[in-house]
GUGU-671335 format. One record per residue (C-alpha): residue in three letters; x, y, z. Coordinates in nm, 4 decimals. Example, Ala and Ser with C-alpha at 12.3 -4.5 7.8 and 13.67 -1.06 7.14 Angstrom:
BEGIN
{rolum = ALA | x = 1.2300 | y = -0.4500 | z = 0.7800}
{rolum = SER | x = 1.3670 | y = -0.1060 | z = 0.7140}
end
This chain:
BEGIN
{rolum = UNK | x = 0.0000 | y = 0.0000 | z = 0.0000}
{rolum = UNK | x = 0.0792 | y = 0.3228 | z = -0.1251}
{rolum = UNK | x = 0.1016 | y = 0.6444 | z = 0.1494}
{rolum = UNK | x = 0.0693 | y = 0.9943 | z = 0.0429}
{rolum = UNK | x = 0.2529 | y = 1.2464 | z = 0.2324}
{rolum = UNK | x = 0.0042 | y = 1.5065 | z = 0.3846}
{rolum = UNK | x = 0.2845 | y = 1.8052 | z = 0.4081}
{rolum = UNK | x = 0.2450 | y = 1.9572 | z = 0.0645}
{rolum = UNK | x = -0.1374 | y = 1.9166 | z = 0.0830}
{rolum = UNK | x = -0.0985 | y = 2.0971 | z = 0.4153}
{rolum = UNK | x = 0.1054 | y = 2.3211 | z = 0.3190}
{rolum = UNK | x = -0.1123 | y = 2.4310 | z = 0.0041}
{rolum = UNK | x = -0.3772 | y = 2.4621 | z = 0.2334}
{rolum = UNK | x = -0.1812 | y = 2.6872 | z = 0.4790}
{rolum = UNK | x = -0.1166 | y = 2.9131 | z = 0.2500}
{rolum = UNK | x = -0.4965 | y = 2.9437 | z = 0.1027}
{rolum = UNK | x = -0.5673 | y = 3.0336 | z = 0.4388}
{rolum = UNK | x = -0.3171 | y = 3.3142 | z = 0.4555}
{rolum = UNK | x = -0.4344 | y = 3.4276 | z = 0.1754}
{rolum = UNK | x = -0.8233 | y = 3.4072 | z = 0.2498}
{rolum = UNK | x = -0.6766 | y = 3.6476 | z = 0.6071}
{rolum = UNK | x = -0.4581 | y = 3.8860 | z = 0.3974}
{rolum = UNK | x = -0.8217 | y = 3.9131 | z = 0.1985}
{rolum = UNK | x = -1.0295 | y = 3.9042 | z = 0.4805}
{rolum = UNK | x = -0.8057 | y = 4.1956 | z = 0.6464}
{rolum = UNK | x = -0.7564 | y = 4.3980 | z = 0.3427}
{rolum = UNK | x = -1.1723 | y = 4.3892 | z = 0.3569}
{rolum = UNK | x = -1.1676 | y = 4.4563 | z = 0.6999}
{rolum = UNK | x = -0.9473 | y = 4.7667 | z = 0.5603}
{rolum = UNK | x = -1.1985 | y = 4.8688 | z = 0.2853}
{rolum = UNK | x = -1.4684 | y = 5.0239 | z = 0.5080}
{rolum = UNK | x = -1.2947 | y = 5.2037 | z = 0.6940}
{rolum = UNK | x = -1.1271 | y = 5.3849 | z = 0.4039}
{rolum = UNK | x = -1.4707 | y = 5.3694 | z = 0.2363}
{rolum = UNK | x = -1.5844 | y = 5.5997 | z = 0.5472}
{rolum = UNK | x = -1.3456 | y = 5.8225 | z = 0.5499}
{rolum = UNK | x = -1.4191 | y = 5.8662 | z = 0.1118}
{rolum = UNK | x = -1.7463 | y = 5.9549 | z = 0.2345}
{rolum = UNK | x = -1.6637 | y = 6.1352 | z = 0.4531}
{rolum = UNK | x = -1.4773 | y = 6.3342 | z = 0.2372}
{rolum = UNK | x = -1.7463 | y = 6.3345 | z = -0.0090}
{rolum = UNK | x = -2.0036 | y = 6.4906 | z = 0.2752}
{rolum = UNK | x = -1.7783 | y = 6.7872 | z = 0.3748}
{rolum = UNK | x = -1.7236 | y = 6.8763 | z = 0.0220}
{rolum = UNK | x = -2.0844 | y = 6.8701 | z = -0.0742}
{rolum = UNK | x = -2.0966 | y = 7.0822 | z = 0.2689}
{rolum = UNK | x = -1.8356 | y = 7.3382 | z = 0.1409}
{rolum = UNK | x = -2.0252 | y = 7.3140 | z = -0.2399}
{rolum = UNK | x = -2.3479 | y = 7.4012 | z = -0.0546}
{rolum = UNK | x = -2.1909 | y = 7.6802 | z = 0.1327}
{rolum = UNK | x = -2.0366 | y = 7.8389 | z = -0.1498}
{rolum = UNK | x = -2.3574 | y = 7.8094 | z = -0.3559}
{rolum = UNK | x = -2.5369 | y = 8.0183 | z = -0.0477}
{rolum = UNK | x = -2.2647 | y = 8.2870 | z = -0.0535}
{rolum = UNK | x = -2.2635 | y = 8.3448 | z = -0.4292}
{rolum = UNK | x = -2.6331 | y = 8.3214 | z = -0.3998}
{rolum = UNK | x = -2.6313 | y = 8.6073 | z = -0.1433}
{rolum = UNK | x = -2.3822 | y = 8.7841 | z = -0.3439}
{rolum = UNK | x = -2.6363 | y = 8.7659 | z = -0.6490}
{rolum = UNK | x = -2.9214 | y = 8.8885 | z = -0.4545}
{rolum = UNK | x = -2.7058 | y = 9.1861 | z = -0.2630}
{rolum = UNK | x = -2.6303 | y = 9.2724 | z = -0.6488}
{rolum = UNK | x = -2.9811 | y = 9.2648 | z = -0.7528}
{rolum = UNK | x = -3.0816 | y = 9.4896 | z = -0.4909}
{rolum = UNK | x = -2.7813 | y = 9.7512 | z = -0.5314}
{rolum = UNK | x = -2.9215 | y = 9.7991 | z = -0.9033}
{rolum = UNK | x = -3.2508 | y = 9.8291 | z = -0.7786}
{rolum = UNK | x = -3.1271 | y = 10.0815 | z = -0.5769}
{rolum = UNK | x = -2.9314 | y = 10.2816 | z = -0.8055}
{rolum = UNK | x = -3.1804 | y = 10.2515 | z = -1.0397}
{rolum = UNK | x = -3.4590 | y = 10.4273 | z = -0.7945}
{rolum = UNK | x = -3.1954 | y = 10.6543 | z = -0.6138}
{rolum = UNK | x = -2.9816 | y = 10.8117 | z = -0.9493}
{rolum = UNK | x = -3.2695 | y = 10.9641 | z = -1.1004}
{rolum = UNK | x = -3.4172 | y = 11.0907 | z = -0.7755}
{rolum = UNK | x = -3.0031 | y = 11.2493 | z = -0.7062}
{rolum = UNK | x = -3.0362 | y = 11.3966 | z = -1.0726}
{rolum = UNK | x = -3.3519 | y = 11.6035 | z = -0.9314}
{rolum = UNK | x = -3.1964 | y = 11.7002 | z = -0.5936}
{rolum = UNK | x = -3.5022 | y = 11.4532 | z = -0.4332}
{rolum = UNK | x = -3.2503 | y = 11.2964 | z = -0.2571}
{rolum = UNK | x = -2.8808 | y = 11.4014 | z = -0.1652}
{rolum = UNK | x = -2.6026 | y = 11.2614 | z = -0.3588}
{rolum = UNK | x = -2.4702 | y = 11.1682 | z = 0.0136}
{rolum = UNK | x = -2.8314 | y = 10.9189 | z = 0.0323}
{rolum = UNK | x = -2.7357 | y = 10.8233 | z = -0.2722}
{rolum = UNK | x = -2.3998 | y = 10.6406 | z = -0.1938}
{rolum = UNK | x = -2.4947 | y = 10.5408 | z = 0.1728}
{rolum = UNK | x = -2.8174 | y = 10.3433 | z = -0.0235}
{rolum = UNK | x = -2.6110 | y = 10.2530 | z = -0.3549}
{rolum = UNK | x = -2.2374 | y = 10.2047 | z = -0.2061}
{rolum = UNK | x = -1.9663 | y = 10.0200 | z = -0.4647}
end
C-alpha cells in the first residue's frame, strides 16, 4: 500500500488560508477607508453648498444695489434725494 505524504497538501492549504486572512483583512481595511471617502465626499458637498449660499447672497445683494441705483440716481439727478443718500443706499 501506497502512502501519500500530507505536508504539501498541508502546506497548500496553509497558504490558502493566509491568503483568504490577507483578503479578509484587506476587507476589513476597505470600510474604513470607504468611510473616510465619504466622509470626504459629505464635507465637500458641505463646502459646495456653502459656497452656492454665498454666491447666492452675493447675487441677490447685487440685484438689490441695481434696484437701488436705479430708484436713487434719477431721484439724485432732481436734488429729491442728496447725492450723500445716494452712496450710503447705492455704495460700490
Amino acid at each position: 500500500m501506497f502512502e501519500i505524504d500530507p505536508r504539501p497538501f498541508q502546506a497548500a492549504v496553509d497558504q490558502a488560508n493566509g491568503q483568504v486572512a490577507q483578503f479578509r483583512s484587506t476587507r476589513a481595511g476597505d470600510p474604513s477607508q470607504v468611510a473616510q471617502a465619504e466622509a470626504q465626499v459629505a464635507q465637500a458637498s458641505s463646502q459646495l453648498l456653502q459656497s452656492q449660499a454665498q454666491l447666492a447672497q452675493a447675487q441677490a445683494n447685487q440685484v438689490k444695489t441695481q434696484l437701488d441705483v436705479n430708484k436713487y440716481a434719477p431721484l439724485a439727478e432732481q436734488k429729491a434725494v442728496t447725492q450723500q443718500d445716494l452712496e450710503q443706499r447705492c455704495p460700490g
